[in-house]
N, C-alpha and C positions, 0 to 999 in steps of 0.2 A: 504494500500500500504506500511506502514512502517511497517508493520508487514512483510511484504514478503521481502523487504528488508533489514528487520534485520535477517533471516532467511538463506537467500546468504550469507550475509556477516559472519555471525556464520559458514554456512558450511565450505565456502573457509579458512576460520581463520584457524579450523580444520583438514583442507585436508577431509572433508567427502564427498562425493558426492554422491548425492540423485538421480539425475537424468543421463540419458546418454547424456541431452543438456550441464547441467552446465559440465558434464566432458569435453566436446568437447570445451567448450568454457575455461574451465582453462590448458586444453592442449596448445591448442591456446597459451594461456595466458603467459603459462614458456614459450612456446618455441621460439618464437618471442620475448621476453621481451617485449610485451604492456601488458598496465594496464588492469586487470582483467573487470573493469567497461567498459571501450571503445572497448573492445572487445565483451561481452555480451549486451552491446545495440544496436553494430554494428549486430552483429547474431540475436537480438529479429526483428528488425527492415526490416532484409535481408528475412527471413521468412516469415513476412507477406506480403512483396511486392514481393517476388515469388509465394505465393498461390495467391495472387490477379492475377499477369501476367498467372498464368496456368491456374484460371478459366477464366479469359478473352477470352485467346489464345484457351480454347476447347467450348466457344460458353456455357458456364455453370453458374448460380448462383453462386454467390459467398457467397458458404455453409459453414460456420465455422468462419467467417471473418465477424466479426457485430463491430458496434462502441465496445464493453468491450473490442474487440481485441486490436483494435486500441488504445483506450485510455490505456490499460494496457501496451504494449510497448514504449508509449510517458512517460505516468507517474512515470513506473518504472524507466524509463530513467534516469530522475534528482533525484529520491532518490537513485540511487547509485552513480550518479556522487558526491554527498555530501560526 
């Protein structure tokens, strides 16, 4: 997990971005002026509890969404709030 979060933290340092989440999430980030971290746990967080409410809501297993989901959202959590 420190490894993935030293990884963030190197992009954003940067301005590189890897992916089209962390883009959206440092979009976010300037243009609100909130801190990069509360914005990116708020978003990991906000995505797993909508895949969870849509597979509810269509009567479906909840396909993609196993405890490594859950704990990688939680646990990345507090390594970037550091």
């Amino acid at each position: 997990m420190f490894v993935t979060a030293l990884g963030v933290f190197l992009c954003v340092k940067t301005n590189f971005v890897l992916t089209p989440t962390e883009g959206i999430v440092q979009t976010i980030s300037e243009v609100f002026h909130i801190a990069f971290s509360a914005v990116k746990n708020t978003f990991d967080v906000s995505l797993v509890v909508i895949s969870t409410l849509l597979c509810v809501f269509n009567d479906t297993e909840l396909y993609g969404i196993g405890v490594g989901t859950v704990l990688s959202a939680v646990y990345r959590t507090n390594y970037r709030s550091i």
